[in-house]
N, C-alpha and C positions, 0 to 999 in steps of 0.2 A: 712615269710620264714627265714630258720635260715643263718645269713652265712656261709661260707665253714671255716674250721678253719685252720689256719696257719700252717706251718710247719719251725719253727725256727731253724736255729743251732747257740749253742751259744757255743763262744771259749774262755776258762782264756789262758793268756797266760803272760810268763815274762821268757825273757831271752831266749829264744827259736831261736834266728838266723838262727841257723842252719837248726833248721826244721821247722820252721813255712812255707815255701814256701811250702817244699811239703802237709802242714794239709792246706792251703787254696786251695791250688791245687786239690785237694784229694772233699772236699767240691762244688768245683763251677763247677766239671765235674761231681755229681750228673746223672745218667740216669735221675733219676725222681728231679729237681731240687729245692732247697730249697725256701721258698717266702724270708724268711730273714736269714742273716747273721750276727750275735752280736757279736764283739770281744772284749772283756775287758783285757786291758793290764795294770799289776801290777806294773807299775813307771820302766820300762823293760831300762836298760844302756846300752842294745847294738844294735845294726840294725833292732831289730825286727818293730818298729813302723815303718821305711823307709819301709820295705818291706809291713805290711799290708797298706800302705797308697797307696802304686804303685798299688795293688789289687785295691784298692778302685775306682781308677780313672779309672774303666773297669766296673767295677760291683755296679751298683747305690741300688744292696738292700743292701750292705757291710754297718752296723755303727761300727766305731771306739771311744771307751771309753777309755780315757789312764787319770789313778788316779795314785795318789802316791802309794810305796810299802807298803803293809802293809799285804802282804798273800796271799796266793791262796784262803782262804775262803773270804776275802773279796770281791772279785770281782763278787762271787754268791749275797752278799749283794746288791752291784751295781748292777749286774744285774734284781734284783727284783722290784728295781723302775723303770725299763725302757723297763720290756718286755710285749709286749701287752697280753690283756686277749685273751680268744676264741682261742690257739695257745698251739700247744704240741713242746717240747722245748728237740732239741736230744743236750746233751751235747759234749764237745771232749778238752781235754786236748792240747795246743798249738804245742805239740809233737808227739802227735797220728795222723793217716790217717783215714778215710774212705774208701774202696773200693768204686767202681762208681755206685753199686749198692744196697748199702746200704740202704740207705732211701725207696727207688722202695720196696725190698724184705721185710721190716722193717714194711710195709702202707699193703704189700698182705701178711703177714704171720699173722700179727693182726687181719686185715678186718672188723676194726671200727673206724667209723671217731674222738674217743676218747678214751682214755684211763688215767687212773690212774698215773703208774711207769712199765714201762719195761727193762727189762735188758735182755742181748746176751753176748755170750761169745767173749774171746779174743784172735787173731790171733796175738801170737808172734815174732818180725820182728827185726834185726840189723842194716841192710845198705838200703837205699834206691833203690838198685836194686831187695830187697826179698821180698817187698812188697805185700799181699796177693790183689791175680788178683778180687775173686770175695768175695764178704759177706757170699755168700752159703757154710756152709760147710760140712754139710750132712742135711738128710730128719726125725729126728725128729719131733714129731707133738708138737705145744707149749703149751705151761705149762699156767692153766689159776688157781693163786691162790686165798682163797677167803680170809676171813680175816686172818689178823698172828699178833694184834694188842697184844694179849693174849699171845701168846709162845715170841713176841719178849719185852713186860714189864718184863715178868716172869723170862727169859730164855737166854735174850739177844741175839737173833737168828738173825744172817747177812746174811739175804736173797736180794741177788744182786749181781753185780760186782765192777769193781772198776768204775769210771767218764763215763770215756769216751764213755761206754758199756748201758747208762742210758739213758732213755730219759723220759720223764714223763707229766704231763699238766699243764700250766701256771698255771690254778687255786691251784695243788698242790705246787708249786715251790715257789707262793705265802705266802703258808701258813708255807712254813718251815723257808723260806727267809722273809727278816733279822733275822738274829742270833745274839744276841746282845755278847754270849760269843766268837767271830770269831778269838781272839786273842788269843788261846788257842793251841799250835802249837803242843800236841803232839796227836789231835783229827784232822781229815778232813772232805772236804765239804763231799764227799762221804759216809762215816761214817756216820755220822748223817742226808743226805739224804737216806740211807735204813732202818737206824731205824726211824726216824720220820714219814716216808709212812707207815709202817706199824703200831706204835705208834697212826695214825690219822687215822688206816682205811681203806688206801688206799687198791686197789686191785691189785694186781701184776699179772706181765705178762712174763711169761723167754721163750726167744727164744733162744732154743738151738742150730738152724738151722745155726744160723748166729753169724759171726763172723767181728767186728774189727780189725785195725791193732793196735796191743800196740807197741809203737818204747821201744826196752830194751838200755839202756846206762846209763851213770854212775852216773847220776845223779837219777835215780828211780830204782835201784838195790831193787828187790823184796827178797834178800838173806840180806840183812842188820840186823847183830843180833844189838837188843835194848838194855838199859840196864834198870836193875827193877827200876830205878827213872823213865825212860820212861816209862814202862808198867804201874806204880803205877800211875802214872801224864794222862796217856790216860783212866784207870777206875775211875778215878776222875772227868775227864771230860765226858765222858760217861752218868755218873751217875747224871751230874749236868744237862747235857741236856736232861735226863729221864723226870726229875724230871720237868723242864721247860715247856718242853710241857704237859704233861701231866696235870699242873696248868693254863696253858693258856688255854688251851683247855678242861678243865674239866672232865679231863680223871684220873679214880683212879691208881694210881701208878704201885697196884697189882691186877691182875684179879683173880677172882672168882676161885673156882675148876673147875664149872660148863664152867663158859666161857672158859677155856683153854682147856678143851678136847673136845670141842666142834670142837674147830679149829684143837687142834692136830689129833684128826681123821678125817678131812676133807685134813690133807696132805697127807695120803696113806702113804704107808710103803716104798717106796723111799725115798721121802721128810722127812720123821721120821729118816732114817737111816745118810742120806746126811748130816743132823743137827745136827746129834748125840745127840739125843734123848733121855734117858732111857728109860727100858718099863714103860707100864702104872701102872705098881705096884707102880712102885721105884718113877715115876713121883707123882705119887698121896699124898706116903707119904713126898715126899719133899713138895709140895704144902700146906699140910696142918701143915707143921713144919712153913712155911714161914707165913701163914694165922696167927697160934698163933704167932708168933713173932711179926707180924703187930699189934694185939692188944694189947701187953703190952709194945710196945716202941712211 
């Protein structure tokens, strides 16, 4: 008999004081409650560790990992040597809430005891009094995608949200985790968790029904103009993690014509458009401009 598989939440967090009360708060009033709680804290200088230790001594599935700073992606690294297999692993940023329903409506909108990578959308929030009441936030039926291994090596397609909106299965979290380039700051864990699910296969799952709280403040300001050393320095890093998995994993860099339209017509003309797609003309002849190029470099 197989056993029942876990349901993880696991939290980076560094420097989060102020709201980290309300994101474990938010987690351990769960309707449907979590088996474990993993918090990795990134060498954090101010009150955050006193406060999730105070949790801890209430809540015996609470573990606390506190490393030195070295990034928000490292602590996805830490966390892949420590989280059990058999176990699907909802992520959330030290800053973000859950609604109390989350997890409940997240297991019956699925309605399998496994899954791949899923991602929901996100409930924009300020102060701790506007907190969204529930995950529900309309009746959308969910989006079951099949492969996108093809359109995202090709095409580079970011199919997902951002962290905190993800949840996925130990076995895959495994296979992305460790990243040996983590040090790489103008690329995130997020980033390269949507492209390497799809990079390996994975099957995706978007619940549009449901939503998180994303906390906005001034320190993750979504308005932030970059400069082209940053753009230039995040498709470098991009490109280097293409390249990585797709050598570990013995995956060709570039997909066939064949494999790519296979998939691009298996997203339907929403998902074509949401992507921005070209049509299949434009697609085809770019593909086979890339196919030559592949064999003379």
């Amino acid at each position: 008999m197989n056993q029942a598989r876990k349901n993880i939440c696991f939290i980076n967090n560094f420097n989060n004081e102020k709201f980290i009360d309300a994101c474990l708060s938010s987690v351990f009033q769960q309707s449907t409650p979590f088996d474990h709680v993993l918090v990795i804290d990134d060498g954090s200088a101010d009150r955050s560790l006193e406060i999730i230790q105070s949790y801890g001594q209430h809540h015996s599935n609470l573990r606390l990992i506190s490393k030195k700073n070295e990034g928000q992606f490292s602590t996805f690294n830490t966390a892949a040597s420590v989280l059990t297999d058999n176990a699907q692993i909802f992520l959330l940023d030290g800053d973000d809430i859950y609604p109390h329903d989350y997890l409940e409506a997240s297991l019956k909108a699925i309605g399998r005891d496994q899954w791949d990578f899923a991602f929901c959308e996100q409930q924009r929030f300020t102060e701790s009094s506007d907190t969204p009441q529930s995950a529900i936030i309309n009746h959308e039926p969910v989006y079951f995608f099949a492969s996108t291994s093809a359109l995202v090596r090709s095409r580079e397609c970011w199919i997902g949200n951002p962290t905190s909106c993800i949840s996925l299965s130990s076995e895959l979290f495994k296979k992305i985790f460790p990243y040996p380039h983590y040090q790489e700051k103008a690329f995130w864990a997020d980033n390269l968790m949507i492209y390497a699910a799809s990079i390996l296969g994975a099957r995706k799952i978007y619940l549009p029904s449901l939503g998180i709280g994303w906390r906005a403040h001034q320190n993750n300001d979504s308005r932030k103009i970059y400069s082209q050393d940053d753009v230039s320095r995040r498709e470098k890093a991009i490109s280097q993690a293409f390249s990585w998995f797709c050598q570990k994993y013995d995956i060709p860099r570039y997909p066939s014509v064949v494999e790519f339209f296979n998939e691009y017509d298996a997203l339907g003309k929403y998902w074509q458009k949401r992507l921005d797609l070209p049509s299949q003309y434009k697609m085809f002849n770019r593909l086979l401009r890339q196919q030559i190029k592949n064999i003379f470099t």
